[in-house]
Structure formats: C-alpha cells, structure tokens
N, C-alpha and C positions, 0 to 999 in steps of 0.2 A: 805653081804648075812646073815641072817635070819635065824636059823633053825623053824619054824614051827611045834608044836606042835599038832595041827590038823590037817596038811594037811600030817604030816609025812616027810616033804622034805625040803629043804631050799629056801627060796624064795627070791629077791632082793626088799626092801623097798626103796621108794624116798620121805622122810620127806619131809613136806615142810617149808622153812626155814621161819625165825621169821620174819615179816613182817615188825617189827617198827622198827628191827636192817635194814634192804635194805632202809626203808623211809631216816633213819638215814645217812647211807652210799650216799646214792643220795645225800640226801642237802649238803654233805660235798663236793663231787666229785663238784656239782654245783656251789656250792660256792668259792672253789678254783679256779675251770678254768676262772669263774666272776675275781675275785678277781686279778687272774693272768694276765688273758687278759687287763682288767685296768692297770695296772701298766707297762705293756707292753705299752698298749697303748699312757697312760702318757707320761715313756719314749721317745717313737719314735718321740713327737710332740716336747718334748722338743729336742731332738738331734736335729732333723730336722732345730728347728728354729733356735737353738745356733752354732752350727758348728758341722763341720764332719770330723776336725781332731782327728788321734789317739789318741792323749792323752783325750780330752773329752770324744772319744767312750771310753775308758778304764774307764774314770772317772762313765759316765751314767750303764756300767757295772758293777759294783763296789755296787752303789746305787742300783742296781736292786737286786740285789746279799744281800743288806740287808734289803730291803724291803719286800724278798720274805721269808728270813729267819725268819723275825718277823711275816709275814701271817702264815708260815708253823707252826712255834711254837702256835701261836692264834687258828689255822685248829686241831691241836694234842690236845692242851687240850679241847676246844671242843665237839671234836668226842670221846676220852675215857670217857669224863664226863657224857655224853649219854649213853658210853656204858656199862660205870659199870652197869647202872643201867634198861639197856633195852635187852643187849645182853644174852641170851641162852645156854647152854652146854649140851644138852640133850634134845629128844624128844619122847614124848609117842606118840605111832602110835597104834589106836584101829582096829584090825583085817578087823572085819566085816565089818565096813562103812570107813575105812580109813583114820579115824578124825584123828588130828592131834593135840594134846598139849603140847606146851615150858615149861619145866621145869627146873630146878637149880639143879646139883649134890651137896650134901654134904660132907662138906669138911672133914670129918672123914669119915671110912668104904673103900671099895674096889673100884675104879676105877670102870666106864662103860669100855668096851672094843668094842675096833673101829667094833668089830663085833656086840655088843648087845647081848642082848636076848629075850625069850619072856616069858609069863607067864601067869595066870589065874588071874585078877584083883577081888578082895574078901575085901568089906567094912566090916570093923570089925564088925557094930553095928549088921550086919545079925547074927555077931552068936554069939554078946553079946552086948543085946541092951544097957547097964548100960557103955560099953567101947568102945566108939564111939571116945575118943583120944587115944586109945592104952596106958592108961597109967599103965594098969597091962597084968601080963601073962593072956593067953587065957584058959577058965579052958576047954573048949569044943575042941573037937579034930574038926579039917576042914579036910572034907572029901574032897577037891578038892588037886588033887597034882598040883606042880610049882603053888603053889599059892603069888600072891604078894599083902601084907596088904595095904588095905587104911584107913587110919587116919589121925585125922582132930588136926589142932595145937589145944595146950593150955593144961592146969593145970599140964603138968610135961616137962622137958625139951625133945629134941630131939633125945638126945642119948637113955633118956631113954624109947621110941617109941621104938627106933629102936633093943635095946634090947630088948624090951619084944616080941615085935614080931617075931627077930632070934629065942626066945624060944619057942615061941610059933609055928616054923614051915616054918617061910614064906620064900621066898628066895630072897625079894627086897620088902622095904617099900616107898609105895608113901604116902606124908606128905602134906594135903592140907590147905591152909589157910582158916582163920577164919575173917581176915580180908580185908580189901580196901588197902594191904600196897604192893604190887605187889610181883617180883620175889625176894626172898633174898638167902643168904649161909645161911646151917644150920652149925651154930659150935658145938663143946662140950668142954670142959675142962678134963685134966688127961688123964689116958691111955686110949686111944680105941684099942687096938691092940685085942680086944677080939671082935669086932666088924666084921663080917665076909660077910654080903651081903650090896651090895648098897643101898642108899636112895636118893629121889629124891623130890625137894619143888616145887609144884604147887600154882598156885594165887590161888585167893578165886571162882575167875570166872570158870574159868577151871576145879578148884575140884568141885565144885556144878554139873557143865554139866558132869562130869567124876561119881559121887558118884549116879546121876540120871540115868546115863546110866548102871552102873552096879547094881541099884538095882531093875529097871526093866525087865532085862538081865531073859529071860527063862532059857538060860544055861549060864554057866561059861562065863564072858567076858574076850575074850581075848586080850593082850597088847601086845606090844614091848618097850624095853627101846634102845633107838637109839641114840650113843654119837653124840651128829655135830661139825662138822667138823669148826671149826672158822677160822682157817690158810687160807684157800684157801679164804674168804670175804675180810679178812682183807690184805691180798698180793694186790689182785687186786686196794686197795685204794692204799697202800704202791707204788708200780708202777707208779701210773697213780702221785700219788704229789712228786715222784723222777725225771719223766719223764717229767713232763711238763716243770719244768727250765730249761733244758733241750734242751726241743723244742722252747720255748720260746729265748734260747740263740741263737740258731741257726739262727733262724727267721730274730734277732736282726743280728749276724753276715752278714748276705744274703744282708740284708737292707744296710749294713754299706758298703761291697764291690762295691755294685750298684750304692749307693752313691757317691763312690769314683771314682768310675770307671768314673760316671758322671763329677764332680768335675777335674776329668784329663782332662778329653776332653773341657771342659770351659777352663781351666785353660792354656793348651797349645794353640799355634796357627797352625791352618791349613799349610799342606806342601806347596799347592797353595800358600798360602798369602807369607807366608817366599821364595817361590821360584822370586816371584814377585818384592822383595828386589831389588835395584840395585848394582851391585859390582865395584870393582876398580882393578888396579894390585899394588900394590905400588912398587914407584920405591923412594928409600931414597935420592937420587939425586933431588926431585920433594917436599920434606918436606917443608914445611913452618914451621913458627918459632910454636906455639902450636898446630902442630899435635905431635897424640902419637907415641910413638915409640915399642909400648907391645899391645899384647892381653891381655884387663883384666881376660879374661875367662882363659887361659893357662899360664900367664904370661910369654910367652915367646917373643922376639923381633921380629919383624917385620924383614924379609928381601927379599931385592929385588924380583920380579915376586910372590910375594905373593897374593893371591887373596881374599881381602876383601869385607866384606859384610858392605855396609852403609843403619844404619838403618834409620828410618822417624827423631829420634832427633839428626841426623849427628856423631853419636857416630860407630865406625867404629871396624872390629874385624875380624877373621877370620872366613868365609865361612863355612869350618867344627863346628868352634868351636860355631857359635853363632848358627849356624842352629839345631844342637844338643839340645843347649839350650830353643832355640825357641821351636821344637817340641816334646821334653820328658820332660821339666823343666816347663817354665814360657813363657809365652808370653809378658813380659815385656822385656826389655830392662836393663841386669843387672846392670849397671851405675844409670839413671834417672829412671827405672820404670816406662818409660812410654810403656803404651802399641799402639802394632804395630797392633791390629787389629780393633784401633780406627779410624771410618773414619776423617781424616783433609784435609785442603786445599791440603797442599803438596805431601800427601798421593798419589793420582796419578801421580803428575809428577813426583814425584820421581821412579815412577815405568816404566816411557815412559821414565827415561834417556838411553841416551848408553852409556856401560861400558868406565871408561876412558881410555887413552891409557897407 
C-alpha cells in the first residue's frame, strides 16, 4: 500500500516486473527441464538395454545424480550472470498513466521500504537550467513539497548528487544515465552516514522518456518509488531445479520396479507348467547305484514316501522345495540350468508319465 499524495488515501500499486529478468528466468526453467529430460532420457535407454539389476540401477543413479549436479552448477552460473546484470530492485510507477520504470537502488543512503513512497518528480534543470547534474546546491527555493530531484550522471560523483540535493530539499534523488551502459550500483566511498534519503539509477532510455514527461507535465508529476520484491521470482526457480531431480528420481525409480516386476515374471515359471512336472515317491529300497540321496535345494536326505519332483533333465528334488524354486526364484533347474519352460522332445512325455509307485 501506497500512501498517495493527491488522492489523500493509500492506494495498492501492481508494478510491473522487469521483463528481461521473466525472459531470463524462462530460458533457464526451459532449458533445465530440456536438459533434464535428456539425461533422464539417455539414462532410461541405457538401463534398458544394459540390464535391470540393482546394482546397475544403483550405478545409472549415481551417474544421474552427477550429471545433473554439473547441469545445475552450469544452470546457477548462468542465470546469476544474466542476473547481475539485468535484474531490478526497485520501480518508478508514474501516477497518472501508470508507466512503469526499473531502476537500481544505491548502495549508500536509506533503504526503499517494502512500502515505498511517493513524491513530486522535479528535473533540476527547470529551476536551474546551468545544473542539470545536480552537481551544486540549488540556490532557488522549489516551491513544490515531497519533491524528488531528477539529475542526470556526469561531472561530479554520485554521492555528491545526492547530497546536494538532500540540501537542497528533496526527499529521493532519481539519477539518470547519460549513457548506452544500462542498469548499474551507484557507490561512494567514506562515510555516508550523513546521507539521509534514497537514490535510485535509471538507464539512459527510461531517464529521457522520465525527464520528457515531467517537463511537459502542466502540474507536478507525480511518482512512486516501489522496492520489488526479487525473493518470491527467484523461489519459484530455486523449486522447480530442486524439484525436478526429484521427480525425475522417482520416474526413474517407477520405471526400475515395473521393470523388475517384469523381469520376475520372465524369470520364474508359470504354476501350470511346474504343476505339469512329473513326480515319484522314493522309496530307498528302489535306489540304484547313482541316484541321489539329498535335495540339493535343502540339503537334507531323502527318506522313504518322499514325494519328488523330476524335472525335464532327470534331476530330481523335493516337490516343496523345487516348486518354491521354480516359481519365486528361477525357472531353471538349480543343478544344470536348464530351463523347464523350454519346449523339448521329452518335455511332454514326461508330463503324460504316471507317478511311480
């Protein structure tokens, strides 16, 4: 809120923000998510083709994890190195028409305050054509109250603007350039603690349309100096390049369990098939000389009325134990590896035998 001088009341201003710092912020945001989604991308082709055990997914994470670290770093310098030199801390808002011009606070003198103010804008040269840079006191009294000096850079420094104008009256000096050289800090050297109202640096463009409009101005024109707000532009980048690894992790994680999920199901054999197995009772009275005497699965011995499961390469085990095997483990055959859900010759007779006795 505003207090308003002409209208007597406080009113709510909506600057509008710097245009080339949101350009700025877009191609960043853009270019990250590009940037991201690649590398995401890359990865998943490479998982894919290479393998989908954990240790790899650990590994492919790992790499992601410093791939994105080097992008984010590349993203950060970047976007500050744009923004030193394009971003904003303050805006003049002209009353009447609503114009709106980006300015630099100076790094000596009093803070803008998140509220603003406002003021009468008064080009010095009206009422001292010979001091058109503010570089002496004003010997002429300004009949306009809450008046704020405009002066233009050059022939003495910026502190000393700003001082002559506190003396002369004004209660905020806006400092416009003289040249092609855009937004800068105004500094000083030594004490400024004597320094008592704000200043603010406009480009050259901005102060010509500003110094035009108030010297055509029938009455006083009047301003706001409005701090902006940078925290809440620059959050919303900070989020969106914390967040997307993030989401990108997850993505990756969803991809890896589906995969696996898949990979189990290949992997195991169908209950059907393993039920289709043929089995035996063993009776150790009936051993011949190289049959075994253990389940390799459990190591435990065979005995009497045990009900074995004989697979397709005559490798024989117990019912529980290999079934187990077969359909939460492997569908190979832990001995040979050979798998049971390869069709072979023998593959159905052995599944038409009947149990022996």
């Amino acid at each position: 809120m505003i207090y308003d001088l002409h209208l007597k009341k406080e009113v709510k201003i909506y600057p509008r923000k710097d245009l080339k710092f949101w350009r700025i912020k877009k191609c960043i945001l853009v270019q990250h998510f590009t940037s991201t989604t690649a590398i995401g991308v890359t990865i998943i082709k490479l998982y894919t083709k290479v393998s989908t055990e954990k240790n790899d997914f650990i590994n492919f994470v790992l790499m992601f994890l410093r791939l994105f670290n080097l992008l984010l770093l590349v993203h950060f310098l970047f976007f500050w190195c744009h923004l030193s030199n394009s971003v904003v801390d303050a805006t003049i808002v002209v009353v009447a028409t609503n114009v709106t011009y980006q300015d630099r606070i100076a790094a000596f003198g009093p803070r803008l305050t998140d509220e603003g103010f406002s003021g009468y804008l008064v080009s010095v040269e009206t009422i001292e054509e010979d001091n058109q840079k503010g570089c002496d006191i004003l010997k002429k009294d300004v009949t306009t109250k809450n008046w704020i000096a405009l002066v233009e850079r050059g022939q003495c420094s910026f502190i000393d603007k700003v001082r002559n104008m506190q003396a002369s009256g004004a209660i905020a000096v806006v400092v416009g350039d003289n040249e092609h050289n855009g937004l800068i800090t105004m500094y000083a050297t030594g004490d400024t603690s004597d320094v008592k109202i704000p200043s603010v640096f406009i480009a050259q463009t901005e102060y010509r349309d500003l110094r035009s409009h108030a010297l055509i101005a029938k009455n006083p024109l009047e301003i706001q100096l409005i701090k902006d707000d940078l925290f809440q532009p620059l959050l919303d980048v900070i989020i969106v390049v914390i967040l997307s690894p993030t989401v990108m992790m997850i993505f990756i994680y969803v991809l890896w369990r589906i995969r696996q999920r898949q990979r189990r199901k290949q992997d195991i054999a169908p209950q059907q098939v393993v039920g289709n197995l043929p089995t035996k009772i063993f009776y150790e009275s009936k051993m011949q000389e190289n049959d075994p005497q253990e389940c390799c699965i459990c190591l435990e011995d065979y005995v009497d009325e045990d009900e074995l499961r004989i697979m397709p390469c005559k490798h024989e085990f117990h019912v529980a134990c290999i079934d187990s095997w077969l359909t939460t483990r492997k569908k190979f055959c832990p001995i040979c590896k050979r798998d049971i859900c390869t069709p072979t010759e023998e593959t159905p007779l052995l599944s038409n035998q009947e149990p022996s006795p």
